[in-house]
N, C-alpha and C positions, 0 to 999 in steps of 0.2 A: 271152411276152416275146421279142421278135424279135433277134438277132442286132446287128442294127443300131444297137441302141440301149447294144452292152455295147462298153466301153472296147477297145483292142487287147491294152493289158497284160492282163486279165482272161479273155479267148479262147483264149490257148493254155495250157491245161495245166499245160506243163513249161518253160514258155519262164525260159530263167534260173535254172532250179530242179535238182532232184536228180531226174533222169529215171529213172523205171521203164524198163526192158527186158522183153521175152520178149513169146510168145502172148499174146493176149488171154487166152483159156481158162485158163490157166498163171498168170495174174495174178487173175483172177478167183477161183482154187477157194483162192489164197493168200490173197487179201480176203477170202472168207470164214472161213476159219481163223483169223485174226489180225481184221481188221476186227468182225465180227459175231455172235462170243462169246459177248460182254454182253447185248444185245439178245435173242439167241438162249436164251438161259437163261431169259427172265423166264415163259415159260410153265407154267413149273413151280410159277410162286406167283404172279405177279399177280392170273390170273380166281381165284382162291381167295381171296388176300388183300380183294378189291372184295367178295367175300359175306360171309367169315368171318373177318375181320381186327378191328382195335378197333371199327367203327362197321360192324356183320352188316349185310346186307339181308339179305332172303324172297328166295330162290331163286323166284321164280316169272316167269310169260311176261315180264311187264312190265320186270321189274327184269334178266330175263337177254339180253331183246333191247335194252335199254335201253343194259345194258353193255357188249355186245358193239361194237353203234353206235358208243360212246364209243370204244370202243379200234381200230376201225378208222378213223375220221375222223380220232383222234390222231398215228395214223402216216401217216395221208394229208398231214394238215397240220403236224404236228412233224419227221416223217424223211423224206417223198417230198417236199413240198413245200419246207421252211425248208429242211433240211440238203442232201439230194439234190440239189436243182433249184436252188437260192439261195446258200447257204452255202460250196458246195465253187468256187464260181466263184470269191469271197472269198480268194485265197491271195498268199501271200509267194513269190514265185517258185517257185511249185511246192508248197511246204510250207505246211501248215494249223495248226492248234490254237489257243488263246488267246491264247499268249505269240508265236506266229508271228505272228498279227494285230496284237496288240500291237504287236509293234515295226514291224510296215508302218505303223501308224496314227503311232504316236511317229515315224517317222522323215520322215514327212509332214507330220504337222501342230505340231514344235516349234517353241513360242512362242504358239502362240495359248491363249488361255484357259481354253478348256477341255479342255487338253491331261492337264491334272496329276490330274482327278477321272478320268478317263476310263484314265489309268494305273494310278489307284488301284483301276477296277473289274476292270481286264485281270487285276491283280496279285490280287484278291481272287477271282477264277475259278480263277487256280493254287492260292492256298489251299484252295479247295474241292473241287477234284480229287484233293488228297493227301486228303482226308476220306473221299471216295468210291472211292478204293484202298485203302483198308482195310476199309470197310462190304465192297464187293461180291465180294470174296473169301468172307468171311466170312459172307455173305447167300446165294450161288449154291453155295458146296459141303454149306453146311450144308441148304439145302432138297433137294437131292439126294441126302444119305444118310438125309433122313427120309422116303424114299421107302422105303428098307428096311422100315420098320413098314407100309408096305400089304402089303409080301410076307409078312411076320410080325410082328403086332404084340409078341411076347417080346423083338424087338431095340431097344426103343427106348432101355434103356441103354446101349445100344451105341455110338449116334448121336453124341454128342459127343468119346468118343475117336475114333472113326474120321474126326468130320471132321478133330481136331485134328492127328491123324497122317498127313491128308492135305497140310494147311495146313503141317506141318511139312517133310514130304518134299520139298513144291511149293519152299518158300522155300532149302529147303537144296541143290538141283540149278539153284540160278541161275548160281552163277559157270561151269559149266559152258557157259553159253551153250545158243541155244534153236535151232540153227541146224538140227541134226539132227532134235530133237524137232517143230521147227516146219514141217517137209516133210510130218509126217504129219497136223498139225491141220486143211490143210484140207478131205482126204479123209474126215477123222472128221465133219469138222464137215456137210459135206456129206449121209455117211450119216444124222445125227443130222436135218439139215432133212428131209430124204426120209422118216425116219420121222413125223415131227411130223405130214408131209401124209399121208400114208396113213394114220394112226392116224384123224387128223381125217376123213377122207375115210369113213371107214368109219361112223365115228355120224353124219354130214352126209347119208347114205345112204338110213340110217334115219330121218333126218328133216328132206328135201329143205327144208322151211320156213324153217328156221331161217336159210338164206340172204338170206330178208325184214330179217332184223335190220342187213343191211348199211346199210339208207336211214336219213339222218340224221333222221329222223321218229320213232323209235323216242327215241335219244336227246333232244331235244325233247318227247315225253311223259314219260320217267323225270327231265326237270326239271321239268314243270309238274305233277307228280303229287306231288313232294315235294321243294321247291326246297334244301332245306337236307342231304335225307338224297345230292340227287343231287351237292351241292356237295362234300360228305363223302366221296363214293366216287373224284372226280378227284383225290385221294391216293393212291389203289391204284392207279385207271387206268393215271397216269403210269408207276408199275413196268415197265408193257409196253412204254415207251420208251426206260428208262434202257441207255443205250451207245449212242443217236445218235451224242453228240457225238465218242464213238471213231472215225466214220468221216470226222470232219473233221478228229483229230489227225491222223491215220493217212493221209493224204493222201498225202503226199509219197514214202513206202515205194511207190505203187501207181499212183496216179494217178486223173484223175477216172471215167474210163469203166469200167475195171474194178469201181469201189466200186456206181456206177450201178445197172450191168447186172446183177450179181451182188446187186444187192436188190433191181429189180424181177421177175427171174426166178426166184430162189431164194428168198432170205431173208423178203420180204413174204409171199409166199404160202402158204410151208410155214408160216410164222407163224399168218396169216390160217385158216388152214385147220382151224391146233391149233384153236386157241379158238373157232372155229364148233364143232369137233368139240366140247370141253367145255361149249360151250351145251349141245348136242344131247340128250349123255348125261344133263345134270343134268335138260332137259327131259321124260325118257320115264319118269321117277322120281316115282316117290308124293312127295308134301312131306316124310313121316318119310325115307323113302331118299334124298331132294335134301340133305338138312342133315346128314345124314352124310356122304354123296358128296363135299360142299362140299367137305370140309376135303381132301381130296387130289384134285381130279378130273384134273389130268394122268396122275398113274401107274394111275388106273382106268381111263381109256380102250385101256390094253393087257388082250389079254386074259389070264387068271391067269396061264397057261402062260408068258407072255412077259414079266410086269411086272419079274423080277429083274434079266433081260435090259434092259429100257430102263431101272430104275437104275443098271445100271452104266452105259450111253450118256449117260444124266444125267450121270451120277460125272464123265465122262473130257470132256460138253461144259463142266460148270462147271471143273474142271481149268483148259481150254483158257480158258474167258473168264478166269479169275483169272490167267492168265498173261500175258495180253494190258493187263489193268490194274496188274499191276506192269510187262512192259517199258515200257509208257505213260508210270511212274514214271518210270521210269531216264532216259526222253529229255527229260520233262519236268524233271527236275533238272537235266539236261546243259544246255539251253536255257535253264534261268535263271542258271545259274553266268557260263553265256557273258555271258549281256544284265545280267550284273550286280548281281543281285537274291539271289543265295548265295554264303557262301563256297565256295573251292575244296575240294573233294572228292575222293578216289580214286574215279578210271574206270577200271574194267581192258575193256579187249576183249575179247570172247569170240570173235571170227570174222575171220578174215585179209581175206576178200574182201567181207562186209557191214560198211560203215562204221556201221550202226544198231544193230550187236548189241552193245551194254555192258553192263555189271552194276555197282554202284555198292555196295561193301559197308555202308558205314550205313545208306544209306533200305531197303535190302533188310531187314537184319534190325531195324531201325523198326518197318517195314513188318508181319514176323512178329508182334514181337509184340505190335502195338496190333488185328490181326487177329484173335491168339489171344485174344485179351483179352475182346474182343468177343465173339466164340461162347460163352465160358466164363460173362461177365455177363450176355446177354443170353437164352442156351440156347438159344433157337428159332427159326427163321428167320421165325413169325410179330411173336414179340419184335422181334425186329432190323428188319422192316419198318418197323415206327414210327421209326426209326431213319436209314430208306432213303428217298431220294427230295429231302428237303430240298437236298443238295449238287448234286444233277443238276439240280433243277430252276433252282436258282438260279445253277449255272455257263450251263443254257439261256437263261435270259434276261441275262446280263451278254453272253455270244456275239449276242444281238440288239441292244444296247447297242451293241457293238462294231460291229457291223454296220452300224446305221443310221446314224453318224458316216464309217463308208467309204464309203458308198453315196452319201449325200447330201450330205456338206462335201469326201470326198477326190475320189472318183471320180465324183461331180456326175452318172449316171444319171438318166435319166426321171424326172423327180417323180410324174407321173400314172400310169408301171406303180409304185412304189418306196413313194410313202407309202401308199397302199389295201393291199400286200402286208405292211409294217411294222406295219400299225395291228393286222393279223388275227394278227399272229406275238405282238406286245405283249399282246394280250387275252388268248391261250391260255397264252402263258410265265406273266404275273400270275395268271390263275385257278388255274393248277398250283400256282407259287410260295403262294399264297396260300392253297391246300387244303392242303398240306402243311407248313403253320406252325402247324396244329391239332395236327400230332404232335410238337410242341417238348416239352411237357412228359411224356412217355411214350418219350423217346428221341430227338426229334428234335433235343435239345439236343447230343448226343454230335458229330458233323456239323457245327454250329454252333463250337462250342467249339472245335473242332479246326482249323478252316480260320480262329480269328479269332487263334491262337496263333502258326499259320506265317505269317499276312498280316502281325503283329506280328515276327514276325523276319526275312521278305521285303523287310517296307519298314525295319527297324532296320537290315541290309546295306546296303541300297542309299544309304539317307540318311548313315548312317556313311561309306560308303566318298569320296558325294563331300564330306563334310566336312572327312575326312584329305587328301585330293587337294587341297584350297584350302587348306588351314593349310600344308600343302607347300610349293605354289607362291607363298605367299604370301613364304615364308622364302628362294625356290631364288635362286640368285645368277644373273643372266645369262651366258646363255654367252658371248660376245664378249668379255666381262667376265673371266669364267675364263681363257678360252684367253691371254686376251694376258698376262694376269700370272702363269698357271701353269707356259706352256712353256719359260722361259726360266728357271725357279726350281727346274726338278726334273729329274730322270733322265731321260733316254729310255731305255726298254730294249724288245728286240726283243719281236713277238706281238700278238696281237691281243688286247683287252680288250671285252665285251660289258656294259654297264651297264644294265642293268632298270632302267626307269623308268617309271610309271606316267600320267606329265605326259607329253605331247610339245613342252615347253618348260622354260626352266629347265635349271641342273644338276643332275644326281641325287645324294642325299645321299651313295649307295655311292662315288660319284668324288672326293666333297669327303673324307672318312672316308680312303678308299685315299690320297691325296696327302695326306695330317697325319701319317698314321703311316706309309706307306710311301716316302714321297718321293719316288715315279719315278708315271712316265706312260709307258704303250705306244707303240708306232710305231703302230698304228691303232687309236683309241680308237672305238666306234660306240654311241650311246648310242637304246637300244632300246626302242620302244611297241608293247606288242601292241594293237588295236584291235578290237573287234566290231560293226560294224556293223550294222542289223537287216537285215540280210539272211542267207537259213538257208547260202547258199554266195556264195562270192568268187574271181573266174576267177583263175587264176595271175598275166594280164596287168595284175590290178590288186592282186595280191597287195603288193608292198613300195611303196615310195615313201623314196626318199634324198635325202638335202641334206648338200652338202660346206661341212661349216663352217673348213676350212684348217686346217693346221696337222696334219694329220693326224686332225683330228675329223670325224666324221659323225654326222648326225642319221635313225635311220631305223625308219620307220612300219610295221608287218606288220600285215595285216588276215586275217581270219579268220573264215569263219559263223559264225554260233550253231547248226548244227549240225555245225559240225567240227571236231577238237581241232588246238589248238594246238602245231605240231611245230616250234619256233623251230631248231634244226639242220636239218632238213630246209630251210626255207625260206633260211638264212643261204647251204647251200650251194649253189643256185642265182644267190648275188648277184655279178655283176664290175665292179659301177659305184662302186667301192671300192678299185678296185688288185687284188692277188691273190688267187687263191680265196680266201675263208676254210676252212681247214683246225682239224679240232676239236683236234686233237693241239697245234693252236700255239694256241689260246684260251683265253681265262678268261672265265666267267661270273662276275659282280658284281653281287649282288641286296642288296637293303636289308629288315632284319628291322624292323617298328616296331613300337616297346612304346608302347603309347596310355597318356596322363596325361588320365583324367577332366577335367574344369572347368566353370566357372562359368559360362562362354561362352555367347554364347546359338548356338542351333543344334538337339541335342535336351536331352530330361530325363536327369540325371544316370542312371537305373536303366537307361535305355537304352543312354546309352555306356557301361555295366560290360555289358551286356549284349554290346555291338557289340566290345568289347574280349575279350570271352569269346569271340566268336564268331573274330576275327580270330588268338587265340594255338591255336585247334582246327584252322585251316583246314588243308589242304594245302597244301604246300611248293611253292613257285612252279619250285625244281626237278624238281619230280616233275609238276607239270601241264603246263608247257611243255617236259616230253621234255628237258631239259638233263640231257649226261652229269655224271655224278656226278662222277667224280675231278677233275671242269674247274671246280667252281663256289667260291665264294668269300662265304660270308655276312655283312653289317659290320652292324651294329643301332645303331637312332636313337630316338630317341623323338620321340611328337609329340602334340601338347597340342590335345583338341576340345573 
């Protein structure tokens, strides 16, 4: 695809976005630590799971060149081709993920028709990704400490406390921040590819052939040899891809080239290499020694001497991906809180100079314990595989969804490179999607269930919130309206008055409340919207927007990414198109608490708004998300009927 034919928004990078710095080199060994975790883990159990998972194949020529085939074509056309080469061009000024696209597509195309299903699939991939942060924790440290029973099968009681008390430790050093820890993941991670290839390298040695299994002709025999058992095994397959779509969240932290360069030099081929190598092994084996082999041939491919040594590299590379799928968490809650889709939540910071590094205490220990939950229900990382894959696959194909609506309606590209690449990306996501609906009832329902419960309170927030917003405005008194019969009826006393309002029209209820029972009005009233734009940053110079309504009233608008918190002091004291500084010591903050009154209304089902009502009396305190000092603020409460 030629240069020529891609948008200019789309060509640079970083343009408008949250710019990477440093080396290449320096960004790249970081992309690998952080970016490629997930990915990086699955050879520990995918080529096992493809033999000896719920639906075995024979370990023999046919079926181990057949798989191989499968799993390198996978990643040629799911990670090198969709997400590398196609996907990462696909960015919100810089920043990637679902909900990033999302809102470039929503802020594009509102109003048109099929705006609204198209939101519901964006929002339905974030559901699915909290499903898949808690599987793949729970999936990648447990297959690594069952690596300990190749060095001694007497540990395999072991295996479950040790993953839990790893799973435990992992979750408990979040508010810490990862900032220190995360300099050294990408060196581990690093060493950990290097091993993978030289391990590989060493049975690929022994048996030069096996490299034949690369050509897509092998895979094409192991379907026509057995169309149903070959359809059954692209359920495992996929395993060796899940954490593509991590390097399209992850965009924005790094940029495109580093994520690139650092998979086709690194990550693909120490990959590529493993699983050659556990072809190889399984291949030089009697049939009775392949079927034993099956069940762990990663940790066999070290030799005795070293296999404890590469559990614990295992131990510390699952570690790292689990860690990398919960920060994932934390920014993907941040992103939907902004765009509107969650209530407010406590964000604490973990890192003075990384604006990315948060910790969010609920989803974090959520997080724990529907993970621990997991290991304990399902025991085995074999278990939990029928469990795995459902969520990734189908957050893959709702990101092509997504895709082929930007490509073709926003960004109007080439139809002749655009639908031929769409149609090859549609058939692979649906055959995966589709092999791995066979493991709904063996697990795969847990995934399902999980991601159909937050979609239900994703969209219960979002539909609530602008329901309350319209029964507000519907009620708010005009301002022109106010000002002339209020100022001349009430106090004036010196200071400034800040009124949270949620409309950028209308009066706000906090101001009507302060004047009934207070009876005065400030010498500078300024009645305040924060706004989120889908865009992940917003330049200073387009930060406020003010409007003088006389009388000493002002109307004024702060905008703010969705990926960055909203610091309403900070932004006030930059403002002079108001009169004098605003000074915090001379202001009052005036926020409005609402008690929701269920009803009859039409709008949603009654279970919903007790539900939306539940949600709104939990959330975070609008002082404490927008950075408003404490001793300044003022809370009036209203009610309001949906």
């Amino acid at each position: 695809m030629s240069n020529s034919n891609i948008p200019n928004h789309a060509a640079d990078p970083e343009e408008g976005g949250h710019q990477s710095h440093g080396p290449l080199h320096k960004l790249m060994i970081a992309a690998i630590g952080i970016v490629y975790g997930d990915i990086g883990t699955s050879p520990i159990y995918a080529f096992r799971e493809t033999f000896a998972g719920h639906h075995p194949i024979t370990p023999d020529q046919l079926h181990i060149y057949g798989v191989l085939s499968l799993i390198f074509w996978s990643m040629m056309t799911v990670v090198t081709l969709k997400y590398v080469t196609v996907i990462l061009r696909a960015d919100n000024k810089g920043e990637g993920g679902s909900l990033a696209l999302l809102a470039l597509i929503n802020r594009e195309s509102s109003g048109k028709s099929w705006s609204v299903p198209i939101v519901m699939l964006g929002v339905f991939a974030t559901a699915l990704f909290y499903g898949d942060s808690m599987i793949t924790p729970a999936m990648s440290v447990l297959s690594a400490a069952e690596g300990l029973t190749v060095v001694n099968p007497a540990m395999q009681p072991l295996v479950l406390p040790i993953s839990v008390a790893i799973l435990v430790g992992l979750f408990a050093i979040q508010s810490r921040g990862t900032a220190k820890v995360g300099a050294l993941f990408g060196p581990i991670m690093i060493a950990y590819f290097t091993t993978l290839a030289v391990l590989g390298l060493m049975k690929i040695a022994e048996l030069p052939e096996i490299l034949w299994s690369l050509s897509p002709v092998h895979a094409v025999n192991f379907f026509a040899d057995d169309p149903l058992r070959g359809f059954l095994a692209l359920g495992s397959v996929v395993l060796a891809v899940t954490g593509a779509e991590a390097l399209y969240a992850d965009m924005g932290h790094f940029g495109r080239r580093p994520i690139r360069l650092s998979w086709l030099w690194i990550v693909l081929p120490g990959l590529m290499l493993n699983y050659l190598g556990q072809g190889a092994m399984i291949m030089q084996l009697s049939p009775a020694e392949a079927g034993e082999a099956i069940r762990n041939p990663f940790f066999l491919l070290a030799p005795e001497d070293f296999r404890l040594a590469l559990v614990l590299l295992a131990m510390l590379a699952t570690i790292i991906a689990s860690q990398a799928v919960i920060s994932g968490a934390f920014s993907l809650t941040q992103q939907a809180i902004q765009l509107g889709f969650m209530p407010r939540l406590r964000i604490q910071h973990t890192s003075e100079s990384a604006a990315g590094q948060i910790y969010i205490p609920v989803i974090n220990w959520a997080l724990m314990v529907a993970v621990i939950v997991l290991v304990l229900q399902f025991g085995s990382s074999s278990n939990l595989a029928s469990a795995y894959g459902i969520a990734v696959t189908g957050a893959m194909f709702i990101d092509t969804c997504l895709l082929a609506v930007l490509l073709l309606s926003i960004w109007k590209w080439n139809r002749w490179y655009i639908v031929p690449l769409l149609a090859l990306f549609f058939i692979v996501d649906t055959a995966y999607f589709t092999a791995n609906l066979t493991k709904v009832p063996s697990g795969g329902w847990v995934p399902l269930v999980i991601g159909l419960i937050i979609f239900t309170f994703l969209t219960t927030w979002s539909r609530g919130r602008k329901l309350m917003m319209e029964r507000m405005r519907e009620a708010a008194m005009p301002v022109k309206v106010f000002i002339s019969s209020a100022v001349n009826s009430a106090t004036r006393v010196p200071g400034t008055a800040v009124f949270m309002t949620s409309t950028p029209d209308g009066v706000p209820h906090a101001l009507l409340h302060n004047l009934k029972h207070n009876k005065i009005i400030h010498e500078r009233v300024i009645l305040l919207t924060v706004q989120i734009p889908g865009v992940p940053y917003v330049d200073q110079d387009k930060r406020c927007k003010m409007e003088d309504l006389g009388q000493g009233f002002h109307r004024l608008i702060l905008k703010f990414g969705f990926m960055e918190e909203p610091d309403v002091p900070a932004a006030l004291a930059g403002i002079t198109a108001c009169g004098p500084p605003i000074k915090m010591m001379d202001t009052s903050f005036f926020l409005a608490r609402q008690t929701l009154l269920p009803s009859s209304r039409p709008g949603m089902a009654i279970w919903r708004e007790k539900l939306f009502s539940w949600m709104l009396r939990n959330a975070e305190s609008a002082m404490e998300f927008f950075r408003l000092p404490t001793n300044r603020v003022v809370e009036l409460g209203s009610q309001v009927e949906i």
